[in-house]
N, C-alpha and C positions, 0 to 999 in steps of 0.2 A: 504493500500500500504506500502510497506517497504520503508524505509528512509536510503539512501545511506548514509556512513559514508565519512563528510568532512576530507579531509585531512590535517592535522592538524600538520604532520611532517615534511613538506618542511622548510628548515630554509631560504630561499631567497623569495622574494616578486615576484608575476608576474601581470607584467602589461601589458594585453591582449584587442586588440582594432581591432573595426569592420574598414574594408579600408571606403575610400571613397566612395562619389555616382561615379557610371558608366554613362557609355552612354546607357546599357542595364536596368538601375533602369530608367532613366531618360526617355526612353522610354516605359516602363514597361513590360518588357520582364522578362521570367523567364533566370537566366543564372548558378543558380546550379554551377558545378567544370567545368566549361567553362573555359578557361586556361587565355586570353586574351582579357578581355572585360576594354577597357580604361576609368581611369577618365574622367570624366566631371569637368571644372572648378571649378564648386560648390563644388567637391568631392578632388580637388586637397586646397582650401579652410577649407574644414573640418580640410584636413591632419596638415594643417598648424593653425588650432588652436588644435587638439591634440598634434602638437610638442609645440604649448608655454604653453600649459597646464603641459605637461612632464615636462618640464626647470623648469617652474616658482618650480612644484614640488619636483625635484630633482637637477635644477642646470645645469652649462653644465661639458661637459663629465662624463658622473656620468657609475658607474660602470655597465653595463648591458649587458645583453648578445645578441644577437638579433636573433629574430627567423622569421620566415612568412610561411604563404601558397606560394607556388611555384609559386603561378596565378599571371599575370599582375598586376591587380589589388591590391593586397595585397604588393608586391615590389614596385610600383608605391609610395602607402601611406608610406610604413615604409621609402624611400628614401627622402621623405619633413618632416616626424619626426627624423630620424636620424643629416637631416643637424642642425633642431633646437638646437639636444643636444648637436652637434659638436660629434658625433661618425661617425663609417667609416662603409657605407653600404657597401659595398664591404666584410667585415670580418660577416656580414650575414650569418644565416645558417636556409637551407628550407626543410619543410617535407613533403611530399603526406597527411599526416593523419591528416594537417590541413586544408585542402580545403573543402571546399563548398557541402553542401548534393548533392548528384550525382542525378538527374533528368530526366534518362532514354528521354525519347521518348517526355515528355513537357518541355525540355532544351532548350534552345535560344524561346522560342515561347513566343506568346503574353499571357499576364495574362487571356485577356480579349476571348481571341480564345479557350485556354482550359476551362475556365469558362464555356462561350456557348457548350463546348460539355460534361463539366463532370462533372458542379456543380462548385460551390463555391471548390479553393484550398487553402483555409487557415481555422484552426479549430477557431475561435473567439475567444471561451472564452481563448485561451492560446497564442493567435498568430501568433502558430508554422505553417506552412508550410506541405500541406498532401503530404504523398512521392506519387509519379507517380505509375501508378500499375509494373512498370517495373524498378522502381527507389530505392534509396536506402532507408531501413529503420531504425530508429533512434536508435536501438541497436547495428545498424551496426555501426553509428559515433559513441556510447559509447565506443564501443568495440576499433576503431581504437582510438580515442584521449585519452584512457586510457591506449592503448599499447604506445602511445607517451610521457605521463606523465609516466609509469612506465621506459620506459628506458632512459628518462632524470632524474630520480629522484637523480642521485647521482650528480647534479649539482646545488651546494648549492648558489648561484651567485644570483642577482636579473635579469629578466627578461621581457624583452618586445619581445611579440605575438602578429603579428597583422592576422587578422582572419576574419570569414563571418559571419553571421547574423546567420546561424542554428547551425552550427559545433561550435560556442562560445557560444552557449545558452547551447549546451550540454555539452561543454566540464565545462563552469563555474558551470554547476549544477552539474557534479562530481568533481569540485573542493570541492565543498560546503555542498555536503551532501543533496542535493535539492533532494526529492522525483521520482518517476517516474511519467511523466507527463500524465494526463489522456487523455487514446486512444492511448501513443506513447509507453510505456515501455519502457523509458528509463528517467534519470533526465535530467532538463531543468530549467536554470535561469532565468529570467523574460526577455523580450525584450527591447533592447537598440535600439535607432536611429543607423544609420549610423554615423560615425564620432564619436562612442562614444569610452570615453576610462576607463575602471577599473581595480581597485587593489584588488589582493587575496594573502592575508598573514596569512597563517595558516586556512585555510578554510570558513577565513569571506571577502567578498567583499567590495570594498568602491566604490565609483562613484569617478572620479580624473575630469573628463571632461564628459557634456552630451551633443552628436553630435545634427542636424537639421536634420540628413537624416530620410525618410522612407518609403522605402518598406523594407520587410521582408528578402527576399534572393537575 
């Protein structure tokens, strides 16, 4: 397999972090780029130890630029880390190309429904998440959070992303130069909990905070 080249030229830090648990993880439902699937306590919890993880990390107000997925969800968590840092969600800025693998026709459904009719949908040895046969596939997320990273490149600033479980597995594996994952053709960085939060600076990652959550997307 070829080994994608990390990026190694960014001169600002990004601190990229999965939201919290849902009401649809807590149930265990698939919810994919579902726009509006709300915290759960537990997930409003996470958010608020990734914000004292951030502080303790960088301090308050510290210079960062703030980004998210568009989804509920993703606003919801950066709005309990932003207060920790004392930054202003409000001054926020959101992209389509950070949301959630798109899951066709097994979106909002039960794990356990599409299981009984299609097999197991998670590949094991890597964790990832099988796309829907009618769902997106994971060259397609390369492809978008690479066009996202390419036209934010000229923003030398440090940066907090907060994100979903497949779409920051992909995007951190082309931060990093992570190979293409076997069966998905495309790179993918190992699986974090929910409520995790990590640093990529210059194309090495660091763990800052490791969340409780778990399911996968």
């Amino acid at each position: 397999m070829k080994t994608e080249r990390a990026m190694t030229d960014r001169k600002g830090r990004d601190f990229i972090a999965r939201h919290g648990e849902t009401v649809f993880n807590a149930a265990g439902r698939l919810q994919g780029e579902a726009s509006h699937t709300p915290l759960t306590r537990n997930g409003f919890a996470q958010a608020d130890e990734m914000g004292e993880a951030l502080r303790h990390a960088l301090g308050n107000r510290p210079k960062l630029t703030l980004w998210a997925s568009p989804t509920g969800r993703a606003l919801q968590t950066l709005a309990v880390i932003a207060e920790h840092v004392g930054l202003d969600w409000h001054a926020a800025k959101t992209d389509k190309r950070l949301t959630e693998i798109g899951m066709g026709s097994w979106g909002g459904r039960y794990y356990a429904d599409v299981i009984a009719e299609a097999g197991d949908v998670i590949d094991r040895p890597s964790g990832l998440l099988l796309s829907a046969p009618d769902g997106e596939l994971y060259h397609e997320i390369a492809e978008r959070v690479s066009g996202w990273l390419a036209d934010t490149a000229d923003d030398h600033s440090d940066r907090l992303v907060i994100m979903h479980g497949i779409s920051s597995r992909v995007m951190r594996g082309v931060m990093t130069g992570a190979p293409p994952a076997e069966r998905f053709g495309a790179p993918a960085a190992g699986h974090l909990p929910q409520g995790s939060l990590v640093m990529i600076e210059r194309g090495v990652e660091t763990i800052v905070h490791l969340g409780g959550g778990g399911e996968v997307a």
